[in-house]
N, C-alpha and C positions, 0 to 999 in steps of 0.2 A: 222485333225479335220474339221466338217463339220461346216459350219455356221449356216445354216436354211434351212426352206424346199427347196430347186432350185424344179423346175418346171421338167417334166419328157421330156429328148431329143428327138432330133430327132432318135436316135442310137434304141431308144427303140424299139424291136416285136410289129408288132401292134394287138390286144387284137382278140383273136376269138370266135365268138359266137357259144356254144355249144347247138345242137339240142337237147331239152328231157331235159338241165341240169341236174341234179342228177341221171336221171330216164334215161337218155341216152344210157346207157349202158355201159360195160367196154369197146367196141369194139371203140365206139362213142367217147368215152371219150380218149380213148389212139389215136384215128386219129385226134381229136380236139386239142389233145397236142403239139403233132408232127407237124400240120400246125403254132402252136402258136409260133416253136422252142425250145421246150422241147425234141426234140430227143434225143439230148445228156444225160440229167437227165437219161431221162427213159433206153438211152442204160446202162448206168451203172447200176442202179437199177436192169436191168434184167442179165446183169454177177453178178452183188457183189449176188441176190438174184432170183436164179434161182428156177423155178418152175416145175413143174411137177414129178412124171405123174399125179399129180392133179394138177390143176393150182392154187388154191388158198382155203388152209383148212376154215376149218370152225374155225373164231374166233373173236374178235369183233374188232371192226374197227381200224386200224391198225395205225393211229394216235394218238391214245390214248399212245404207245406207249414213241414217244416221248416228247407227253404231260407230260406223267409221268414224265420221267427224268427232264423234265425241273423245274417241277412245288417242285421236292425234292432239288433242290438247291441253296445255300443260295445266294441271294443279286443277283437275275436271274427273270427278267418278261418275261411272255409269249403271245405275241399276236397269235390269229388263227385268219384265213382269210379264210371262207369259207362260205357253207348255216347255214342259223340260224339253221336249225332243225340238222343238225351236232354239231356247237359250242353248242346246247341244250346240246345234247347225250353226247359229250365230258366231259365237263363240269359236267353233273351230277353223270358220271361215276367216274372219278378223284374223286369229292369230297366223294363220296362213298367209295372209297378208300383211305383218309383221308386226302386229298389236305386240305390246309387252307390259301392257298391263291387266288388271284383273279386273273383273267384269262381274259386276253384284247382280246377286239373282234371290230374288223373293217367293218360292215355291208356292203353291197352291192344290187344293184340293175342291172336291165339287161344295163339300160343306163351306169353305173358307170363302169361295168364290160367290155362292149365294149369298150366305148370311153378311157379306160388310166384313168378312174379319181380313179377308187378302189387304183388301183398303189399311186397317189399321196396321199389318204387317208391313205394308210400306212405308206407313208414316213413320212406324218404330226404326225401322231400318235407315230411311230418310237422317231421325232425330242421333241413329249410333252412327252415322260415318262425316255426320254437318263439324269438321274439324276444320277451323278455320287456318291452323298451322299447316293443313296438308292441302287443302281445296280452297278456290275462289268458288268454283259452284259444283252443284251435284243435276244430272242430267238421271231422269227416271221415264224410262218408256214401257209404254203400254204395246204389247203383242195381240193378235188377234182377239186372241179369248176374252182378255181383259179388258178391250176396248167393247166389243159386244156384249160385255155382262154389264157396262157401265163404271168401270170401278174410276171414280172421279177425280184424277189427279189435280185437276184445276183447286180441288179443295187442299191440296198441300201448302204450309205455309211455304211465302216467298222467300224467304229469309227466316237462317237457324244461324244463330253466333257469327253471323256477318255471312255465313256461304248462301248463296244464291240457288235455287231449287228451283229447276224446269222443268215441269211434266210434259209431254207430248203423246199421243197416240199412233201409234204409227203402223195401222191394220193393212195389212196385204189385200183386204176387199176393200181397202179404200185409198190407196196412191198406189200408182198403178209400175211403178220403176223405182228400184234402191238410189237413183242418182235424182228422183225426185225428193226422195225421203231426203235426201242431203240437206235440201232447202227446207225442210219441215223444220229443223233446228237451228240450221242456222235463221232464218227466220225468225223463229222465237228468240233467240239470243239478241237477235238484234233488236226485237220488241222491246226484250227486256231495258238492254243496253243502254234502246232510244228516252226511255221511260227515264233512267237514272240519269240521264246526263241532262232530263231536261227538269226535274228535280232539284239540281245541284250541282258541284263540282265532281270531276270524277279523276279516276288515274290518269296521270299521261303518259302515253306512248314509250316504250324503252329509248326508239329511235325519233328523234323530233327532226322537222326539216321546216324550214322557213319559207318554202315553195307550197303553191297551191298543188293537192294530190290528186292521183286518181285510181280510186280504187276501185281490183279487179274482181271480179265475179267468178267463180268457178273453178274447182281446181285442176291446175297445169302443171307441166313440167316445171318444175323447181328453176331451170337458167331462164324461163321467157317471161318473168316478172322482172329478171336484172334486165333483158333484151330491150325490154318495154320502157324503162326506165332510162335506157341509153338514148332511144329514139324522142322521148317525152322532153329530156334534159332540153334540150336547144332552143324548146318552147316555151321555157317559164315552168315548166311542170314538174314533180315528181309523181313516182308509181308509191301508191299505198299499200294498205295491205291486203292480204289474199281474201276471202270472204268463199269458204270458211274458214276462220281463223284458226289460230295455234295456242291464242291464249284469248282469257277474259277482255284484257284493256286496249287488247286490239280491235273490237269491238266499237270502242270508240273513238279512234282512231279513223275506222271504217267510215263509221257517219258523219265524221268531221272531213269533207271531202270538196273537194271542188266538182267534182261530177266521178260516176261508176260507169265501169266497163263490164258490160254485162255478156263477157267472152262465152261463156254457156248461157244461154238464152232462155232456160227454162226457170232461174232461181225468182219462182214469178211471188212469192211469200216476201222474199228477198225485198226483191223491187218494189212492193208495197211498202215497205220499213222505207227507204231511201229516198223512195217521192214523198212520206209524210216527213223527211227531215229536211226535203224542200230540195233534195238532190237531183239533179238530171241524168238521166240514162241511154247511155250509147251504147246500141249494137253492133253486133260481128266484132272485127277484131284485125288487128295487122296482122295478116298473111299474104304472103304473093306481093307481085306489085302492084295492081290492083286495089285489092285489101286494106294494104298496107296504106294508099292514096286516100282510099275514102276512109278510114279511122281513121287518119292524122286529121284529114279535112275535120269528121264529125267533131273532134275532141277538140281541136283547138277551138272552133265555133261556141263548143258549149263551154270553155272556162274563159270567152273573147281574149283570144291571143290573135292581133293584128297578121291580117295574111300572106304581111313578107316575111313574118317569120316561119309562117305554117310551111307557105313553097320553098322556103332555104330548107327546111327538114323534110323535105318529101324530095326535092331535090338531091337530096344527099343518100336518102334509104334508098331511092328507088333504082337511082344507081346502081349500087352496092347490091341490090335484092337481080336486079338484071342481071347484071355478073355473075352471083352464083346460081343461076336458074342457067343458063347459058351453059357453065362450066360442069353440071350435072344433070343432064336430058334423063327426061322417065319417056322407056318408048314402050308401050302395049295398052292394051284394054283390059279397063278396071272397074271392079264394081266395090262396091263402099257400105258395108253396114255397122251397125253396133248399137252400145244403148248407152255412151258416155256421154253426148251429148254436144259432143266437137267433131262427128261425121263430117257436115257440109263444111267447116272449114277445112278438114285435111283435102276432101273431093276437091277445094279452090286448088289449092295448094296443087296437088298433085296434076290437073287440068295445067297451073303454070307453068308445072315444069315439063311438061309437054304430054301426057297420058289422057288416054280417051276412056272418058270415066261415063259409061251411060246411064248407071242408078246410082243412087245415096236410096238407105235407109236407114232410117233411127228411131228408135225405141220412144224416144222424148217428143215431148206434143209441138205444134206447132205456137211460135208468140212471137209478137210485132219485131221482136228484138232479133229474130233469127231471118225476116225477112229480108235485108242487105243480101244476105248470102243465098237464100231459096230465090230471090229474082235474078243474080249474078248467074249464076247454074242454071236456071231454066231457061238464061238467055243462050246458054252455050249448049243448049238440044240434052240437058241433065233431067230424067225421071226421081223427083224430089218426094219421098213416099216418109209421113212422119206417124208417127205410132206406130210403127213396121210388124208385122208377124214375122215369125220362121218361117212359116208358110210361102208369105211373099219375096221373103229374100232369098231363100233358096230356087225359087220361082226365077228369078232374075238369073241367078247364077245360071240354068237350067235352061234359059233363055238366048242369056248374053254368048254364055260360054267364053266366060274374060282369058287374059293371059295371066291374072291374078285375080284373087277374091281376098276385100279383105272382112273379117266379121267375126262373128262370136264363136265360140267353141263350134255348135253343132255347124254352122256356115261352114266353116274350114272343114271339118271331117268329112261334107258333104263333097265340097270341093274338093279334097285330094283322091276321095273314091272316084271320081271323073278325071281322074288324073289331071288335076289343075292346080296349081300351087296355088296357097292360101296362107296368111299371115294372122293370125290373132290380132284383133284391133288392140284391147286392154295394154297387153303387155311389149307389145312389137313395133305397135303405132303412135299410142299414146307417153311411152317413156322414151318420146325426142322433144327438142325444141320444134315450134313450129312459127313462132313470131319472126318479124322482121328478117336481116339477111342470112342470123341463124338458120332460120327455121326455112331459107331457101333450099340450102343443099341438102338436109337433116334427111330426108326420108329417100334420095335416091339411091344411095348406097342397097338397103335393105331391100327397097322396092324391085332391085335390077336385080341382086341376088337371086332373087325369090322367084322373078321370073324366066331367069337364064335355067334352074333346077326342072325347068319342064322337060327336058330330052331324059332327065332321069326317073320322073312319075312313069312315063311312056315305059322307059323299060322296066319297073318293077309292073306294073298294070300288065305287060307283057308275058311277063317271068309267073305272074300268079293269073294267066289267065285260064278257065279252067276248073278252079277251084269252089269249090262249092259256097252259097250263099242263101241268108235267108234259114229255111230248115234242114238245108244240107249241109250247114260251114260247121268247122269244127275238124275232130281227130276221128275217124273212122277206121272200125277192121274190114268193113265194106260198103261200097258205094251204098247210100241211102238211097229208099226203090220210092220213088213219090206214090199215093195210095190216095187220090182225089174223091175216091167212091166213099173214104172214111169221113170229111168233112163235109162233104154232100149231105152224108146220113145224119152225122151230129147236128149240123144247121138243120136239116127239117124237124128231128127231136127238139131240139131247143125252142125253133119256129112254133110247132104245136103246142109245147109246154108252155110259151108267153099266150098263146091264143086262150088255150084253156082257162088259165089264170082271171086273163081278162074279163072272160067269161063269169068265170065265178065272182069277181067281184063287182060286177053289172046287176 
């Protein structure tokens, strides 16, 4: 336990001044870090969260991620350290997305930020909120700036008055998707976690069960861990907890598991914690019947549950999962993108119940744990595109011309301009059940919906045909007269002026 603030050593990196700050660039930004001693962070960052052949999809800033997870658990504060106009954005995005709590911010200046004082400001701030009556830990993240100047949270003590203090850095030029950032802390949480429990004795669980667990990976709809839990029962098993958690001592709970279900494939920080606590790791997930066959199969395998009881539980779901695929047909062409990281499983999904799905794109990289489902799908003639651009998914839409698109904001507005219905993945797709015989019928409703509305695109596309676009949309007292000789002339000014330039500085 720490006494109070100590002053920051001599041991410390000393702070580097980034050219451009925020506006720097990601080139600028990742050399600023590197001289600051952040190489190590960012080599990890670029194994656990490799990129290309895009470098970084389109999606919103990738702290947010972890913000999330922080800001959903209980008796957990969260400081960010970075530019205000970030902790804005952050901030009002969380709460948009139903945060209700408050969100510590440690300001900065160019002085504060050079000389070491930002550092000390967080540890002060760190040492006034370490209340063990109100927090089991305090989570403190590093934003771009912060992370390129160096400021060393690793040197934070571990522990103030029993609370728990995780720094992370979590720079947008170095994790490339906010659903990655997710695993940056839960990650370290579980570092931590792994660390205390092997230490000593730690909390137990609110909920104790006398069955071996299996705990899931990534977050889902809130009913398909009870779904999960229903299919698991028959086998000797129960469902653990969600990872990322909701509190501290679930945590350990997590790594006290009979094996992890690693339903979103990319918590690859994650899945380091879990093999070092000697856990086994199962890919994909019950979806479909299918799906649903080979996860029972994998799981039971990996906690050896004998295989009459595995086929009386496959026997039973698959059934049940037939029936309602049957009792709810998806009929049209669909394409699939997003950046949650449960694309190819909804694509399964939606293939069973009968839709011609010929792309999946996702934002998130490809890892061992997503193969089940990327070889499933490209057995069924599925275009499986992982680090996706906007570029390419609207490409697809463009291509395909589906009777549905489902995808990210800019996806769908692309797609209703071509008069194509489209569905938000985030809010439309992802708040259904999609496990077991739930998650059979979950998405046809919405799906048929969405694609019976096409005869009404057609007649608004209809009704606004006509209508000006580009530099002529908008309210006019008369029709805009296009003037192509005016962009001609400015492009050859401009053209000349970069030449001259060039010239001059040769």
């Amino acid at each position: 336990m720490a006494d109070g603030p100590a002053r920051m050593d001599t041991a410390t990196p000393e702070p580097v001044s980034v050219d451009g700050g925020c506006h720097g660039g990601k080139a600028e930004l990742q050399a600023a870090a590197a001289r600051a001693g952040k190489s190590e962070i960012l080599a990890k960052y670029a194994a656990d969260y490799p990129v290309g052949p895009h470098d970084q999809p389109q999606s919103m800033c990738p702290a947010f991620g972890s913000l999330r997870v922080g800001l959903r658990m209980r008796r957990t504060a969260t400081i960010l350290s970075g530019s205000a106009c970030c902790v804005y954005g952050l901030t009002f995005t969380s709460h948009f997305y139903g945060a209700r709590r408050s969100v510590g911010y440690v300001p900065f200046n160019s002085e504060s930020l050079v000389t070491g004082k930002l550092f000390e400001d967080i540890r002060d701030a760190v040492f006034q909120m370490a209340d063990p009556a109100l927090y089991d830990s305090i989570v403190v993240t590093n934003l771009c700036v912060p992370t390129a100047s160096g400021v060393p949270l690793q040197l934070l003590p571990k522990e103030i008055n029993g609370v728990r203090i995780v720094g992370i850095d979590v720079p947008g030029f170095g994790i490339p998707t906010h659903a990655e950032a997710k695993d940056v802390l839960a990650g370290a949480m579980l570092n931590y976690a792994r660390k205390e429990a092997e230490a000593g004795p730690v909390a137990a669980p609110r909920d104790r069960t006398d069955k071996p667990t299996i705990t899931l990976l990534g977050e889902m709809f809130p009913a398909d861990p009870m779904i999960i839990g229903r299919m698991l029962e028959p086998m000797g098993l129960a469902v653990g907890p969600v990872v990322p958690t909701r509190e501290w001592r679930e945590l350990y709970a997590a790594l006290d598991c009979a094996a992890v279900a690693a339903i979103h494939p990319f918590y690859t920080a994650s899945v380091r914690e879990f093999e070092a606590a000697g856990r086994k790791v199962v890919g994909s997930a019950p979806v479909g019947r299918d799906g649903t066959a080979a996860w029972l199969q994998a799981i039971g395998e990996a906690c050896d549950v004998p295989q009459a009881k595995i086929d009386a539980v496959k026997n039973a779901m698959l059934g049940a999962i037939g029936a309602a695929l049957a009792a709810t047909p998806i009929k049209g062409r669909i394409t699939v993108s997003g950046y949650e990281g449960s694309e190819l499983l909804v694509a399964r999904l939606l293939i069973e119940s009968g839709a011609e799905v010929d792309y999946v794109g996702t934002a998130c990289p490809q890892t061992r744990w997503s193969d089940p489902d990327r070889e499933w799908l490209e057995s069924k003639g599925v275009t499986v595109n992982y680090r996706a651009s906007l570029e390419q998914d609207l490409s697809a839409v463009d291509a395909i011309k589906p009777d549905l698109a489902i995808g990210t904001t800019p996806v769908v507005q692309h797609a209703k301009a071509m008069s194509i219905p489209a569905l938000y993945f985030t809010n439309l797709i992802s708040a259904r059940p999609l496990m077991g015989p739930a998650g059979a019928g979950s998405l046809a409703q919405v799906i048929n919906a969405a694609i019976a509305n096409k005869a009404r695109f057609d007649r608004m596309s209809a009704f606004f045909d006509g209508v000006g676009s580009g530099d002529t949309s908008g309210i006019w007292s008369e029709r805009p007269v296009a003037r192509p000789e005016f962009k001609a002339r400015y492009a050859k000014q401009m053209a000349a002026a970069a030449k001259a330039e060039e010239h001059v500085g040769t």
